[in-house]
matplotlib code that plots the C-alpha trace (Angstrom):
import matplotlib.pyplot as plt

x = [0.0, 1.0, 1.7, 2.2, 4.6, 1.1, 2.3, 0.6, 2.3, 2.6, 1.5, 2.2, -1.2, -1.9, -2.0, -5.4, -4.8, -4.3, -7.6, -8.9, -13.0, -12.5, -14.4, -12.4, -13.7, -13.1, -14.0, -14.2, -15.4, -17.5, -17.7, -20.1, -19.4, -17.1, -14.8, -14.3, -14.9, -14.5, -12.3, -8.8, -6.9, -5.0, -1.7, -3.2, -4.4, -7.8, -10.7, -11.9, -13.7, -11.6, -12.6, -10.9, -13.2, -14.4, -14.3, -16.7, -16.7, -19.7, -18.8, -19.4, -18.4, -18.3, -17.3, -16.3, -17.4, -15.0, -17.8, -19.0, -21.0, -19.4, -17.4, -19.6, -20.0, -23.8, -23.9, -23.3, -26.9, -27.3, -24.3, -23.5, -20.2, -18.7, -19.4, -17.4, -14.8, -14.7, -13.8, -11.5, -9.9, -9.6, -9.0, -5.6, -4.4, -5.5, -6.7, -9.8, -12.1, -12.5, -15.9, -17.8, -20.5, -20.6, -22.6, -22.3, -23.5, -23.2, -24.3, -23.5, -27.1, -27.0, -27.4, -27.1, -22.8, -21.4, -19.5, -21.5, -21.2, -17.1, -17.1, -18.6, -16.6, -13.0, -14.0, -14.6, -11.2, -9.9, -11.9, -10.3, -7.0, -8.1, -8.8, -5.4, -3.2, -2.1, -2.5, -3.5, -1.8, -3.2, -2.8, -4.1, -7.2, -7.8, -7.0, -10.0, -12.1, -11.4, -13.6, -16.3, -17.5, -16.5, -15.5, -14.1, -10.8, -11.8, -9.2, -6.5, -5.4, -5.3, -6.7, -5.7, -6.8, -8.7, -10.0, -13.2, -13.2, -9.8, -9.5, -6.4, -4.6, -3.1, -1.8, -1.8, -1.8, 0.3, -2.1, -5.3, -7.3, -10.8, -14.0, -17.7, -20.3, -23.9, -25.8, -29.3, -29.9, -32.0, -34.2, -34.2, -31.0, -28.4, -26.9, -23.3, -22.6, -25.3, -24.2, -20.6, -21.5, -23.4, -20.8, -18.1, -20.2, -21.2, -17.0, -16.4, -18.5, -17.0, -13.4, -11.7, -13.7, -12.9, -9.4, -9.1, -11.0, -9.0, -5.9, -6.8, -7.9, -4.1, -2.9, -4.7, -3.3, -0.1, -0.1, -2.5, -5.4, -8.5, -10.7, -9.4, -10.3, -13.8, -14.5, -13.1, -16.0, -18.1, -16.9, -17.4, -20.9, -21.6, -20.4, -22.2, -25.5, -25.1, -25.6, -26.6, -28.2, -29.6, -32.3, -31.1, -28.0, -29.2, -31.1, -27.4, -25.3, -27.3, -27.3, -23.4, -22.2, -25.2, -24.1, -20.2, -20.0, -16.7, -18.1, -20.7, -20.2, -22.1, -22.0, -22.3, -23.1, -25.5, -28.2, -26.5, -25.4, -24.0, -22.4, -18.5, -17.0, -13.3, -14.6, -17.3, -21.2, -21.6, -25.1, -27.1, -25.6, -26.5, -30.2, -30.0, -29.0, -31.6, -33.8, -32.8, -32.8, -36.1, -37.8, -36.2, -38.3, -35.3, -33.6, -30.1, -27.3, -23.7, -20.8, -16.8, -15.2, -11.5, -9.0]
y = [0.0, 3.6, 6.2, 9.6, 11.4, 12.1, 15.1, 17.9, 20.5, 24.6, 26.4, 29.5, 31.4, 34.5, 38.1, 38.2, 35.8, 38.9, 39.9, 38.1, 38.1, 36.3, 33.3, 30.1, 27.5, 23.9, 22.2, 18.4, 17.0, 13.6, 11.2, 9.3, 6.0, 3.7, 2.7, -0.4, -2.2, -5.6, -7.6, -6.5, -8.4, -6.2, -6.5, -9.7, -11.7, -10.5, -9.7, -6.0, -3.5, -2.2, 0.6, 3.2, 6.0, 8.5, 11.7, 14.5, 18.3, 18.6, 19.8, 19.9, 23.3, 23.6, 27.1, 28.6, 32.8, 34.4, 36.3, 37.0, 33.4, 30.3, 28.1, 25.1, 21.9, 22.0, 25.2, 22.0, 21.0, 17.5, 16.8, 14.1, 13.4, 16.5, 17.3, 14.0, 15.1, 18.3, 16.7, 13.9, 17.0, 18.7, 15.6, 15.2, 18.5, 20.0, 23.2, 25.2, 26.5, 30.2, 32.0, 31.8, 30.0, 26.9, 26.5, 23.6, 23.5, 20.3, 19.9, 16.0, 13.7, 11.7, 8.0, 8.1, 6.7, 10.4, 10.2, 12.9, 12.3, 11.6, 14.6, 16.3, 15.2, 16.1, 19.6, 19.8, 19.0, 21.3, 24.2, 23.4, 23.2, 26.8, 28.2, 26.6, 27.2, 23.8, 21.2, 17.5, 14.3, 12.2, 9.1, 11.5, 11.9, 8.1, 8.0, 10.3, 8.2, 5.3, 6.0, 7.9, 5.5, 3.6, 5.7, 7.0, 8.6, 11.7, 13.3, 12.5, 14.0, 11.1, 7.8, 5.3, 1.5, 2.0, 0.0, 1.4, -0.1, -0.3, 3.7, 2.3, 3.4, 0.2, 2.4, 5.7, 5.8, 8.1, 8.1, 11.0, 10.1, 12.9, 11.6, 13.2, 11.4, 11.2, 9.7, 9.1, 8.5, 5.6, 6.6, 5.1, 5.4, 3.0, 2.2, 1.7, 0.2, -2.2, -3.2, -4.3, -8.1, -8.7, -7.4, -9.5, -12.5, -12.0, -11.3, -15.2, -16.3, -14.5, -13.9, -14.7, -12.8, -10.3, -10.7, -10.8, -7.6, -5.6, -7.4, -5.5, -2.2, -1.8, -2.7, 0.1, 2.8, 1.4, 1.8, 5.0, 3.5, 5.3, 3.3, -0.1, 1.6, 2.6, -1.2, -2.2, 0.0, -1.6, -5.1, -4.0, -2.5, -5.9, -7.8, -5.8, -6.7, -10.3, -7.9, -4.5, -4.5, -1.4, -1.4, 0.7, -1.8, -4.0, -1.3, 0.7, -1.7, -3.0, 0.8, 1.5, 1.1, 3.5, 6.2, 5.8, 5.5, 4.2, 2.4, 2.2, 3.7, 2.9, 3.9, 0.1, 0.9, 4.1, 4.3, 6.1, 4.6, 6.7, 6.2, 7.2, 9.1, 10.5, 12.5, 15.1, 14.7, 17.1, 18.6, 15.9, 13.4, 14.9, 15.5, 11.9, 10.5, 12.7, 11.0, 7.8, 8.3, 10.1, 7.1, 4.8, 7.4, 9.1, 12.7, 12.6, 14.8, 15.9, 16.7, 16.2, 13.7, 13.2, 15.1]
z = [0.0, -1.1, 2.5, 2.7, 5.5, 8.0, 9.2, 8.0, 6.0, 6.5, 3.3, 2.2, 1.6, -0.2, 1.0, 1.5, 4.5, 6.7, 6.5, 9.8, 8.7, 5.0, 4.9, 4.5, 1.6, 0.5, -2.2, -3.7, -6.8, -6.8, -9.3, -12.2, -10.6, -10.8, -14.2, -12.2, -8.8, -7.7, -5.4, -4.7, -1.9, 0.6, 2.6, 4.2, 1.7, 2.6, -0.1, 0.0, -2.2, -4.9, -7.2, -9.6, -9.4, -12.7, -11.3, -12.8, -12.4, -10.2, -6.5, -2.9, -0.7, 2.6, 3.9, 7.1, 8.1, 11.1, 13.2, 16.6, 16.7, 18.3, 15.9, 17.0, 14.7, 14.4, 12.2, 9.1, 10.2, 9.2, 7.8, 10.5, 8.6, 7.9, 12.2, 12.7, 10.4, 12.0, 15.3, 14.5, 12.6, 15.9, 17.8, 15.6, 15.7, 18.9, 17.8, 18.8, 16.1, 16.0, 16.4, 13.0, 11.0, 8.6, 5.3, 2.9, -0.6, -3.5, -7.0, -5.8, -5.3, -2.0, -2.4, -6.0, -6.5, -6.9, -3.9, -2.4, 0.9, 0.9, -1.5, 1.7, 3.9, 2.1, 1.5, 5.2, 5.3, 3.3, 4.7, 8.0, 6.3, 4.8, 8.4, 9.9, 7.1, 6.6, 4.4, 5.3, 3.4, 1.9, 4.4, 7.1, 4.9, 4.4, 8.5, 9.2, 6.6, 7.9, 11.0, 9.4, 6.0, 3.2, 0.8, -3.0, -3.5, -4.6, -2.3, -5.2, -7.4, -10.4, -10.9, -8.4, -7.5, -3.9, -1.4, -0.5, 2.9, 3.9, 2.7, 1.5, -1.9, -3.7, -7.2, -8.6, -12.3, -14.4, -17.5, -16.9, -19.2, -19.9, -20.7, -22.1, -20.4, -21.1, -17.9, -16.2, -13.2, -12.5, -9.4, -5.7, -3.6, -2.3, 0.9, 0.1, 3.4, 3.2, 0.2, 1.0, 2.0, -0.5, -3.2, -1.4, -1.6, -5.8, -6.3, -4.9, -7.7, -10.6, -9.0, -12.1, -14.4, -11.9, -11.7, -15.9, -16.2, -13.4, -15.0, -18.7, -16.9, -15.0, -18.6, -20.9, -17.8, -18.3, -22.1, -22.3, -24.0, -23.3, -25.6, -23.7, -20.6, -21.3, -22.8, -19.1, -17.8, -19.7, -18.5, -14.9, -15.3, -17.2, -13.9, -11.7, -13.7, -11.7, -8.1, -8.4, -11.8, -13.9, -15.7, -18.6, -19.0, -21.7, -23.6, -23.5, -24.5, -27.2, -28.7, -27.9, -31.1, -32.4, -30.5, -31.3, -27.6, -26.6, -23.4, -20.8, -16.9, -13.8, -10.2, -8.8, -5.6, -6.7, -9.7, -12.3, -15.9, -18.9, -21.8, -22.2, -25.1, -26.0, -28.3, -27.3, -29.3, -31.6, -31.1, -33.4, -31.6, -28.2, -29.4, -30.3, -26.9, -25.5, -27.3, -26.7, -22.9, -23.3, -24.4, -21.7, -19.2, -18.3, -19.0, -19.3, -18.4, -19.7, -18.2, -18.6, -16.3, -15.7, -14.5]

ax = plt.figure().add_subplot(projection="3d")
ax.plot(x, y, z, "-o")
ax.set_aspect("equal")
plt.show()
């Protein structure tokens, strides 16, 4: 496993840090799902969740205002997990908040695979580091995870092979591929911690399909083969069918090649699917996916994912 020195680091911050009342930000990105999960053993031989995460631009904020009100955790309202990471924060450091007031905003669903609520939780973070002037590794991150969920690692910086569970990083990859993804969301939400025996469970029974797939996907980073990325996507979402299936899937893939898609994503723990392109749709093409996602009941969305 990749570790990162956990002390934290003094930053040098602009000018405008002297101005005692600016408000103090942070900001994460989420993802569209997952270009792959399955089983990926850890230091002990031990089966866990492993994903490499598609990051999208689509954000979560949390923000801190100096003032005359206490600098008390409950001003995130119910944002259980951003107060928790608030005070293991704390805990670590043993600092004091200053007076002020939290607000929180996300363009990130809840319950939907975006990694909305780890999304919430790293900004948090970083508006603390913001406030402190300081700036928390990586391993100190996946520390204060650890405790809190099971989560995505969209506190990198690049595509990496993750446990979810172990908040452990197994590989960072060099290659940054960008995508243009068309997407729907399915409906209903998903508990990602429920989900986790039952995924563990499915990977025993398809551990070498797993294994193959995950195999190709560690091979098209190394060679900087977007295409043979996305069709690894589209492998994974295909495995998933077997445990957390979407009902768009088959409809999708039978239309992929229509489209000039270049493969097929899905948040397998969430309800969204899209379709992957290197190349962005020109506007027919865009009208035609609407179209298409129209008729499955659904209105679909664009955005640009990658780094």
């Amino acid at each position: 496993m990749e570790r990162d020195d956990i002390a934290t680091e003094r930053i040098t911050t602009p000018s405008a840090a002297s101005v005692v009342a600016r408000c103090h930000s942070g900001i994460c990105h989420g993802t569209l799902g997952e270009l792959l999960q399955g089983p990926v053993d850890d230091e002990d031989g031990t089966p866990q969740i492993g994903l490499i995460s598609l990051p999208i631009r689509r954000y979560s904020w949390v923000h801190f205002q100096p003032g005359e009100t206490a600098g008390e955790v409950p001003g995130l309202g119910a944002k259980r997990r951003c107060q928790r990471a608030v005070d293991l924060y704390l805990q670590r450091t043993g600092r004091r908040l200053p007076p002020g007031r939290w607000h929180h905003d996300s363009e990130l669903p809840e319950g939907k695979g975006m990694a909305s609520s780890t999304a919430d939780v790293v900004a948090t973070l970083r508006c603390l580091d913001s406030i402190f002037d300081t700036r928390t590794p990586a391993s100190v991150v996946c520390d204060i995870l650890r405790e809190i969920e099971r989560s995505d690692s969209v506190f990198l910086d690049r595509y990496a092979l993750y446990l979810s569970g172990r908040q452990a990083v197994v590989r960072r990859f060099a290659y940054m591929p960008q995508y243009h993804a068309c997407y729907i969301d399915e409906g209903g939400a998903v508990d990602t911690e429920r989900s986790g025996p039952a995924l563990l469970s499915y990977y025993r029974s398809r551990a070498d399909a797993y294994a193959a797939n995950l195999q190709r996907a560690i091979e098209a980073f190394d060679r900087g083969d977007a295409a043979g990325i996305a069709h690894c996507a589209t492998a994974s979402a295909l495995l998933a069918q077997g445990v957390l299936p979407k009902r768009s899937f088959d409809a999708m893939l039978a239309q992929r090649a229509r489209f000039g898609a270049d493969g097929i994503v899905v948040a397998h723990t969430g309800s969204v699917i899209g379709y992957l392109f290197r190349e962005a749709p020109d506007p027919a093409r865009m009208g035609a996916l609407s179209a298409f996602f129209l008729d499955l009941g659904h209105q679909c969305r664009f955005v640009r994912a990658g780094f």
